[in-house]
C-alpha positions in Angstrom: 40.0 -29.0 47.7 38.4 -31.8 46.2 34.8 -32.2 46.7 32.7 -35.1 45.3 29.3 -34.0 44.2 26.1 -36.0 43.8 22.7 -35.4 42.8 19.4 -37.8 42.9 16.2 -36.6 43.6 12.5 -38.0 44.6 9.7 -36.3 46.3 7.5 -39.3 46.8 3.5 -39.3 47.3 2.8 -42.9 49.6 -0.5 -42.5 48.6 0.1 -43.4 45.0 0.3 -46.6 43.0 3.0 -45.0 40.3 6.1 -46.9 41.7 9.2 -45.4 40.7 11.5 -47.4 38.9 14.9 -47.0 36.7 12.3 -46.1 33.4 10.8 -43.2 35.4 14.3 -41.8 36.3 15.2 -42.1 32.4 11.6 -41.3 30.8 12.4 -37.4 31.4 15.8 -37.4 30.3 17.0 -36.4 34.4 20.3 -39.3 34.6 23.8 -37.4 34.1 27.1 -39.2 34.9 30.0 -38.2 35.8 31.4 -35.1 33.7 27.8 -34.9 31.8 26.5 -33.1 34.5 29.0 -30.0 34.1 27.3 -29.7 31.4 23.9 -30.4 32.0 23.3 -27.9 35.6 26.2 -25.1 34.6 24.4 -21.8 34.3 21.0 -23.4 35.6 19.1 -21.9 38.9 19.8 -25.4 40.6 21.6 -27.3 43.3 24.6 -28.4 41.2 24.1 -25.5 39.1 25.0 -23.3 42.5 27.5 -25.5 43.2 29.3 -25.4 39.7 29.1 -21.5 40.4 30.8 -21.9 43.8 33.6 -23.7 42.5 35.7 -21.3 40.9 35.0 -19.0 43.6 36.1 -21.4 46.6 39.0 -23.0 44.3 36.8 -26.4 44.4 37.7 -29.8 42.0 34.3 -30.9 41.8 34.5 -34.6 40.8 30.8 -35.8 39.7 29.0 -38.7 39.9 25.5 -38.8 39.1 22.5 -36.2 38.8 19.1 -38.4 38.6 15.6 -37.2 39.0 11.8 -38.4 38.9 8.9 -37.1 38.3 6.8 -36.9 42.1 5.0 -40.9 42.2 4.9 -43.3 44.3 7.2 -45.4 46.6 11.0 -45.8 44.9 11.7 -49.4 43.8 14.7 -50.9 45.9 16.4 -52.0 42.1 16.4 -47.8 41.3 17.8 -46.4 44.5 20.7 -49.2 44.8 21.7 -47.8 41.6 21.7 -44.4 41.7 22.8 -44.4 45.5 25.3 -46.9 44.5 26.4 -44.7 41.5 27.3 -42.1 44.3 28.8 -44.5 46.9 31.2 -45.7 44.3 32.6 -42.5 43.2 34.4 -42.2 46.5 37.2 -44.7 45.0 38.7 -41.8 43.2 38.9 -40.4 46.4 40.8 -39.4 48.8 38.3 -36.5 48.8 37.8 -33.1 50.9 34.4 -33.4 51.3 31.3 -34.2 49.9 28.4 -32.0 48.6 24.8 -33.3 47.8 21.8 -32.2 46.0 19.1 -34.0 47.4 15.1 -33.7 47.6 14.1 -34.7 51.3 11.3 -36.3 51.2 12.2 -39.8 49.1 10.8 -42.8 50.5 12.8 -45.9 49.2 12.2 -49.5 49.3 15.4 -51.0 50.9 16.6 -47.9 52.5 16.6 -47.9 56.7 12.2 -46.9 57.1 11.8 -45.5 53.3 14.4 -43.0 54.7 16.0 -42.6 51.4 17.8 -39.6 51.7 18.9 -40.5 55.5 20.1 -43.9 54.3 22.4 -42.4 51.9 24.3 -39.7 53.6 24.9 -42.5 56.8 26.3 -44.6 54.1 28.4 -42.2 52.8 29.8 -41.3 56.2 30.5 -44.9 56.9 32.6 -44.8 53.9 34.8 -41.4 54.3 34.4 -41.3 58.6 33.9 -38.6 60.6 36.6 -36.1 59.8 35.8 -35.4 56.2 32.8 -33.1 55.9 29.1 -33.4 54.3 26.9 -30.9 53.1 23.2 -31.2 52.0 21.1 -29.2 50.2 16.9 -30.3 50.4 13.8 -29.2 49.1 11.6 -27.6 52.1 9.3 -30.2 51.5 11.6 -32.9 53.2 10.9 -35.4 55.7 13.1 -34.7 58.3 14.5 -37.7 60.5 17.8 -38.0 62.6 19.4 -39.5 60.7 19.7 -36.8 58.0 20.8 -34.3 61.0 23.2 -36.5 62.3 25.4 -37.7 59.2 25.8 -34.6 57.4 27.8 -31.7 59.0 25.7 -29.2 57.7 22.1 -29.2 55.4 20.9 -26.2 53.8 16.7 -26.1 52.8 15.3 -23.7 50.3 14.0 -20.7 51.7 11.2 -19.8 49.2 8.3 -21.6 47.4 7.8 -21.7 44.6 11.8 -22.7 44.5 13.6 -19.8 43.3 17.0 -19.9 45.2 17.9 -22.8 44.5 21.1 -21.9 43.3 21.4 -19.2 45.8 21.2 -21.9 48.7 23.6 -23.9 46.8 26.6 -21.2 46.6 25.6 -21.0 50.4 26.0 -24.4 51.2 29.4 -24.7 49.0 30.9 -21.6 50.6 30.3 -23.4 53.9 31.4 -26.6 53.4 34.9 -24.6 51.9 34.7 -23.6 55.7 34.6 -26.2 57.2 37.4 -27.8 55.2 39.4 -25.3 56.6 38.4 -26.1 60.1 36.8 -22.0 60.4 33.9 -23.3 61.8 32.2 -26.3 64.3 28.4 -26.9 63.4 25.9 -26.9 66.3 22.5 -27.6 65.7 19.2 -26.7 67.1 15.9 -28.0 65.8 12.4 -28.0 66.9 9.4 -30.3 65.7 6.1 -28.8 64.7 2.9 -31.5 64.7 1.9 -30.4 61.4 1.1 -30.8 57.7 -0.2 -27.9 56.3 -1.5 -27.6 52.7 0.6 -27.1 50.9 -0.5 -23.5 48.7 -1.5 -22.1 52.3 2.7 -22.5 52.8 3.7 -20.7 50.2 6.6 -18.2 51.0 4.4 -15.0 49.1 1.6 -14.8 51.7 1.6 -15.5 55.5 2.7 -17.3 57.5 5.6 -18.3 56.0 6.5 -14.8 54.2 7.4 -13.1 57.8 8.8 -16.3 58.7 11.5 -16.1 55.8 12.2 -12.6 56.6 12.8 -13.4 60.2 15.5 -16.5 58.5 17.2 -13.4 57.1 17.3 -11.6 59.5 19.0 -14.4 62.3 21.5 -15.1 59.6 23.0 -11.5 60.0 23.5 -12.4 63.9 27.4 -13.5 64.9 27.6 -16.7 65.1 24.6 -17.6 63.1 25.9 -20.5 60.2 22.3 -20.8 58.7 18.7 -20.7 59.5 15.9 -22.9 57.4 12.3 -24.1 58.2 11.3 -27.2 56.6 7.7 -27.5 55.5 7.1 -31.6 55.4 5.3 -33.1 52.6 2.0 -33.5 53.1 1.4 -36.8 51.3 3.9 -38.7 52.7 2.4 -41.3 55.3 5.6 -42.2 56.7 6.2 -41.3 61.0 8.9 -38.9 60.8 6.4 -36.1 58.6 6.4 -32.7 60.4 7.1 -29.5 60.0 10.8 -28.2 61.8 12.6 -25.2 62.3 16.6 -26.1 62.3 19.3 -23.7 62.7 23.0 -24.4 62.8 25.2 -21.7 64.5 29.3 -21.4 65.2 29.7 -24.0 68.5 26.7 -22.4 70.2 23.8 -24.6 70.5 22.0 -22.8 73.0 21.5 -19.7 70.2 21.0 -22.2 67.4 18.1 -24.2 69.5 16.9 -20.3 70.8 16.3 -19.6 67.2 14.6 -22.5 66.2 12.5 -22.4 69.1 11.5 -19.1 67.9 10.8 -19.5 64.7 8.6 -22.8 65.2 6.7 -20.8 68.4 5.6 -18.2 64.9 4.6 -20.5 63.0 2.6 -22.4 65.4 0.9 -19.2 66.7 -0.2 -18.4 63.0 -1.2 -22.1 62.3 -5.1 -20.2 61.7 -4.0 -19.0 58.6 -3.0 -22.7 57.1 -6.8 -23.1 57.4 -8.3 -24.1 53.4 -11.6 -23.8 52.3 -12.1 -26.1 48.8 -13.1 -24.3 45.7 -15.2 -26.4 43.4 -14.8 -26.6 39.4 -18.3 -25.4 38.6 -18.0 -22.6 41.4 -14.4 -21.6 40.2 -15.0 -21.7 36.3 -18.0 -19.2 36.8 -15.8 -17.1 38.7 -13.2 -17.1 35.4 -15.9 -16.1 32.9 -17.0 -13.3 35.4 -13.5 -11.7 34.4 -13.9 -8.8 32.5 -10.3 -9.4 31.1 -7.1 -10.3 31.0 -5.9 -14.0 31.6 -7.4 -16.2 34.2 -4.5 -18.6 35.7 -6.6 -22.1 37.2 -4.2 -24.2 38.8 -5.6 -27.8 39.3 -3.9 -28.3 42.5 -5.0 -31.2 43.1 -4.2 -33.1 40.1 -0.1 -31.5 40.2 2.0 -34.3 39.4 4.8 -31.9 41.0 2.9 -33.5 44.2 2.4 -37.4 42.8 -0.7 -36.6 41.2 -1.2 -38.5 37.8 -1.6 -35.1 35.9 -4.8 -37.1 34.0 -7.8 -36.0 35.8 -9.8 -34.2 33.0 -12.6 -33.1 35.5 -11.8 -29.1 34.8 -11.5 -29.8 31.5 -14.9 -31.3 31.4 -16.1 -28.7 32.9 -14.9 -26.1 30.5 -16.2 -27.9 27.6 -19.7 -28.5 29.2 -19.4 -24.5 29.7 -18.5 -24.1 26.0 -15.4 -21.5 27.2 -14.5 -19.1 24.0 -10.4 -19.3 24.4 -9.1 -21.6 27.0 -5.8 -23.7 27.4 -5.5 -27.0 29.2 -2.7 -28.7 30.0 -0.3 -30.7 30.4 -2.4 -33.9 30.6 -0.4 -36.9 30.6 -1.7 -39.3 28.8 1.2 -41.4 26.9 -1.8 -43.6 24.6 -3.6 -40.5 23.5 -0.1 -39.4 22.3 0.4 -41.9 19.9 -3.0 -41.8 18.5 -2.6 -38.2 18.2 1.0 -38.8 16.5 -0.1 -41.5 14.5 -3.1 -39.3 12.6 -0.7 -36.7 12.1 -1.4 -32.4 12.0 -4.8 -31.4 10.6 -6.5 -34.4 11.3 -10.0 -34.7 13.4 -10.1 -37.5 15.7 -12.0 -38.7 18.3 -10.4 -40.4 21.0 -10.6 -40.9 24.9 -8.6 -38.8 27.4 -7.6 -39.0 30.5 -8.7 -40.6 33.9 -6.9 -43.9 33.1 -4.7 -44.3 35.9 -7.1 -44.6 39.0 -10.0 -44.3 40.9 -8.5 -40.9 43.0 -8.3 -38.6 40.0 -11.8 -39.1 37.8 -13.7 -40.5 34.6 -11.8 -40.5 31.3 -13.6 -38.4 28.9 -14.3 -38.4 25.1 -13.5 -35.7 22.8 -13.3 -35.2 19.3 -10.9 -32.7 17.7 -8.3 -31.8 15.6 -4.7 -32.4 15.9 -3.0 -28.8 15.8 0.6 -29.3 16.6 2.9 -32.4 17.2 5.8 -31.5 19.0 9.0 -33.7 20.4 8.5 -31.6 24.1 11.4 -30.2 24.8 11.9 -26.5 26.0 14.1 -24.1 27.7 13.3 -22.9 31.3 12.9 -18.9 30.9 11.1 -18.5 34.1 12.5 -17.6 37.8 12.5 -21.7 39.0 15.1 -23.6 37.0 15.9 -20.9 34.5 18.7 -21.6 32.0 18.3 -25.7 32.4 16.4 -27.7 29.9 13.2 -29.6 30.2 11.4 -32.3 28.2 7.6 -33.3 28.4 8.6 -36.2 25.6 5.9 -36.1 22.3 3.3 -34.2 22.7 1.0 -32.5 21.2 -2.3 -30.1 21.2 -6.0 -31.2 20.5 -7.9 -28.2 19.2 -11.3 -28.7 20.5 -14.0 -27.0 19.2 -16.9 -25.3 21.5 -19.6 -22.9 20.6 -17.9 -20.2 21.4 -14.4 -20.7 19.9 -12.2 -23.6 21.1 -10.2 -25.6 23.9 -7.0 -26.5 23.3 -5.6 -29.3 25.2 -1.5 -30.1 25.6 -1.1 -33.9 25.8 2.2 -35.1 26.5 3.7 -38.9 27.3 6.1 -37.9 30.6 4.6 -36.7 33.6 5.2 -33.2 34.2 4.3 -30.3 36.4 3.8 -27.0 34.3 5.8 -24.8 36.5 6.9 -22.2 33.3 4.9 -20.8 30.1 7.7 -22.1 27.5 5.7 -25.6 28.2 3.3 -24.2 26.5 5.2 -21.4 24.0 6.9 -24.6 22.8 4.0 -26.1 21.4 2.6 -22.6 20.2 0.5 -22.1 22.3 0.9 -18.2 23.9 -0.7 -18.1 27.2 -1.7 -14.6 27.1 -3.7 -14.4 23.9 -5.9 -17.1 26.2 -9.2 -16.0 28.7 -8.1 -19.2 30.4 -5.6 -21.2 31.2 -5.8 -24.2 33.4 -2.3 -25.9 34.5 -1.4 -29.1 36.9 0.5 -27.6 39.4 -0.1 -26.3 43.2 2.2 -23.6 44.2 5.8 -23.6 41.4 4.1 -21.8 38.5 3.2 -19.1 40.6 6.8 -18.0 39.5 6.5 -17.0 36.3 2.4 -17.3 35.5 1.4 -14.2 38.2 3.7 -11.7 36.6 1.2 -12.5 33.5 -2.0 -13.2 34.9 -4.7 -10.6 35.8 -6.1 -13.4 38.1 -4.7 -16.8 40.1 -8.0 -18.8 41.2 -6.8 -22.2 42.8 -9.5 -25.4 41.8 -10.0 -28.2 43.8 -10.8 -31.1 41.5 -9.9 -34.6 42.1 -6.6 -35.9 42.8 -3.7 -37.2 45.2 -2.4 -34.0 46.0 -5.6 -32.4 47.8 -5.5 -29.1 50.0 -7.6 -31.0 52.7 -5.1 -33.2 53.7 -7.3 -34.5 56.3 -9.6 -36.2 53.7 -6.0 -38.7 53.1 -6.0 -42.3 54.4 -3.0 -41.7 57.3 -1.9 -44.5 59.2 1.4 -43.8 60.2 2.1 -40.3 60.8 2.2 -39.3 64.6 -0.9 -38.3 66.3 -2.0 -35.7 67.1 -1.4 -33.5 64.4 -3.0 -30.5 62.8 -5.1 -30.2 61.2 -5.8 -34.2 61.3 -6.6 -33.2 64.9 -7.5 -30.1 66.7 -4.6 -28.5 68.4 
């Protein structure tokens, strides 16, 4: 069986002025062709990793086109998805093919693609070109933005259960074994689906607390049922302001769309009753730092979750930091701060030097002042790292140079990672790689909302979420919308 496999990914924040181009696919060292990408994803908690898995299994010839990915930004340039879509269009000439399997993100919005539907757009085109009889299966990122479109071209798509994303791979192998079934005619999709108006926060979703932790138990549990193919509940993304945003439970049975739709209807009916506990109350930096230095011990995890460029924030609001230094913290690690021109200041004056320089806040009005520092350059570093933790694990990661600013405070010092590619700090190697251990620290503050949770709670003796600026805020309400359907909670009280 002969599968083609393609992989481009883009979770885009509509909010933000960081257009995504071909340089942001290639600043992070994410674009794999063809045969590269055996190499790249095999062994890796991934899509194509999963599927690479599968393959041997299911007796699969997985032919590969391209695996591209972007740090979250803004809207994705027309020039960039014509490539990369086009990159996966055209490997269907070494066809004839089986079927087609797809690691995708969801929730890309895309200049020339039918209303920013980027992911949509992509799988219609592809079942223009191979028609109705050879089959298409998805795998998304919960945070997707469902539309038709997506439901009707593919066969069969396959979301994430958890968040923070640690079966990826998992729903991967699902989605292969699947699609091997349907090659062989076993099974005959039906679909049920139901809407939700709502765009929850996005740390009150996480699949650890409730809701959504019953409500992934309950997916379980109707995937042991007869007849049941799948069950997934898709999340939206809360700062996309596009009209198709919503939340959705979507089940696909065995030819029996009255179960599938039953199912779905049940699991959106939870979610909705429980919709009170999506309810966020802000934590302030001043309010949140105290709370850190009341710790007797142990490390204190602050995630800047508003600032997480794993969302289409900037990743260079230094308001926490700020705050840390005006507080004169003893041991405390900030980072990653992109900030590519304090890089190569930092580069250019070399290990052991003290400089004073300007960092951060340089991007926009959304995400703060810059601030100026002086300290000295501790470690230069090229960024690149091994993912050890449960998201990823196994695949390889680069920050691009970097370094760490050693900032001295009355107490002892800051240390500050500085890298030039945006990046969400979802595993401690991001900092271990840099030397930087991030339990010998009383604090650590990291950009990120809900994916370091992973592998930072297993270590921490505390999680204490900050709200500083940013376009990724927990108070989605306080966003600009214009386009998503009204009424909607909690823009509106239902």
């Amino acid at each position: 069986m002969r599968v083609l496999v393609g992989h481009f990914s883009h979770e885009t924040n509509t909010f933000s002025n960081v257009y995504t181009g071909l340089p942001q696919f290639s600043a992070s060292r994410k674009v794999t062709v063809g045969e590269e990408m055996r190499q790249a994803f095999a062994g890796t908690n991934t899509g194509v990793g999963g599927y690479i898995a599968a393959a041997g299994e299911l007796g699969l010839e997985l032919v590969f086109t391209v695996g591209a990915s972007a740090a979250p930004s803004g809207l994705v340039l027309k020039s960039a998805y014509d490539h990369f879509s086009g990159q996966i269009l055209a490997g269907l000439e070494g066809g004839p093919f089986d079927g087609v399997l797809l690691a995708l993100h969801g929730a890309m919005c895309a200049q020339g693609a039918e209303d920013l539907d980027g992911e949509g757009t992509l799988i219609k085109r592809l079942r223009e070109r191979v028609g109705p009889d050879v089959p298409i299966v998805v795998t998304l990122d919960l945070h997707t933005l469902l539309t038709d479109r997506m439901l009707e071209h593919a066969d069969l798509i396959i979301w994430y259960k958890t968040y923070p994303h640690v079966d990826m791979a998992d729903r991967a192998v699902e989605a292969a074994r699947l699609l091997a079934r349907l090659i062989r005619r076993e099974i005959k999709p039906a679909l049920g689906v139901r809407r939700l108006p709502l765009l929850a926060p996005i740390t009150r979703m996480r699949t650890g607390r409730q809701p959504m932790q019953g409500i992934v138990e309950r997916m379980v549990e109707i995937e042991r049922e007869p007849g049941v193919l799948t069950a997934s509940f898709v999340h939206g993304f809360p700062y996309a302001d596009v009209p198709y945003n919503c939340a959705a439970a979507v089940v696909y049975t065995d030819g029996h769309h009255a179960l599938a739709q039953r199912h779905a209807d049940e699991l959106a009916d939870r979610l909705w009753s429980q919709r009170a506990l999506l309810a966020y109350r802000a934590a302030p930096i001043p309010d949140v730092i105290d709370r850190a230095l009341r710790e007797p011990s142990g490390l204190i995890v602050i995630p800047d979750v508003s600032d997480n460029p794993g969302g289409g924030g900037t990743g260079d609001s230094v308001e926490v930091l700020r705050e840390l230094l005006r507080r004169q913290v003893d041991r405390a690690a900030f980072g990653g701060l992109w900030d590519p021109g304090a890089v190569g200041l930092l580069h250019n004056a070399g290990e052991g030097t003290e400089i004073t320089l300007r960092l951060g806040g340089k991007v926009d009005a959304f995400h703060g002042q810059p601030l100026d520092v002086t300290g000295v350059v501790e470690r230069l570093h090229d960024g690149t790292f091994e993912y050890k933790g449960p998201m990823s694990r196994g695949a390889r990661g680069t920050m691009g140079p970097c370094a760490v600013l050693r900032i001295p405070t009355e107490n002892g010092r800051v240390r500050v990672l500085v890298h030039e590619y945006r990046f969400q700090v979802v595993d401690p190697e991001m900092f271990r790689c840099v030397g930087i251990e991030p339990t010998a620290e009383r604090i650590v503050v990291l950009k990120s909302s809900v994916h370091f949770r992973a592998a930072f709670e297993p270590i921490a003796a505390q999680v204490i979420e900050v709200d500083g600026p940013g376009l990724v805020p927990q108070d989605v309400a306080s966003l600009p919308w214009r386009h998503v359907p009204r009424p909607i909670f909690p823009l509106d009280p239902l």
